[in-house]
N, C-alpha and C positions, 0 to 999 in steps of 0.2 A: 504493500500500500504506500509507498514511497509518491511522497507528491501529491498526498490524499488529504484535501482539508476538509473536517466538521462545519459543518455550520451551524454554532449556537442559539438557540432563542436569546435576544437582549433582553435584559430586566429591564420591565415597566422602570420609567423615570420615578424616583424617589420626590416627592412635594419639599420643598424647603421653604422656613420660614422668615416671614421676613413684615419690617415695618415698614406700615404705607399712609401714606398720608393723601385722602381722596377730596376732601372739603376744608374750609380757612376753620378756624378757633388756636384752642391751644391748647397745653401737651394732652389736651384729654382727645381731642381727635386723632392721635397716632393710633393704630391697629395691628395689631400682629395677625398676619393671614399666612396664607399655605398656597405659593403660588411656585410653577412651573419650575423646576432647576435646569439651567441656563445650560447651554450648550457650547462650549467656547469655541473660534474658530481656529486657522491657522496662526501658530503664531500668538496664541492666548493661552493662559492658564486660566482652570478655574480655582479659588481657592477654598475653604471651608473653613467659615469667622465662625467661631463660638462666642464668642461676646461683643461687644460695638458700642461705642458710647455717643450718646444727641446728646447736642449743643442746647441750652434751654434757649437761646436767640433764634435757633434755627426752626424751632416748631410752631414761629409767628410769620413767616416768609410763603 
């Protein structure tokens, strides 16, 4: 079987979470949702943040 390649199922994309901010207020409209993990192109990494810190200025913008 020399030269014989498998062809795997891909594992369904894993959801990852993330803050979003959809309408104006303040830090009370940030939301933690479960959207799509990013596919990165050529040339890109993707990386996996476990923690992140907002700005308290930045959640009035």
């Amino acid at each position: 079987m020399s030269g014989t390649r498998l062809a795997l199922p891909s594992p369904s994309p894993t959801p990852m979470r993330a803050g979003q901010i959809t309408r104006f207020g303040g830090p009370e409209v940030l939301d933690v949702v479960d959207v799509p993990q990013p596919t990165p192109g050529d040339g890109q990494r993707l990386y996996d943040v476990s923690t992140a810190g907002v700005n308290f200025a930045d959640t009035y913008h």
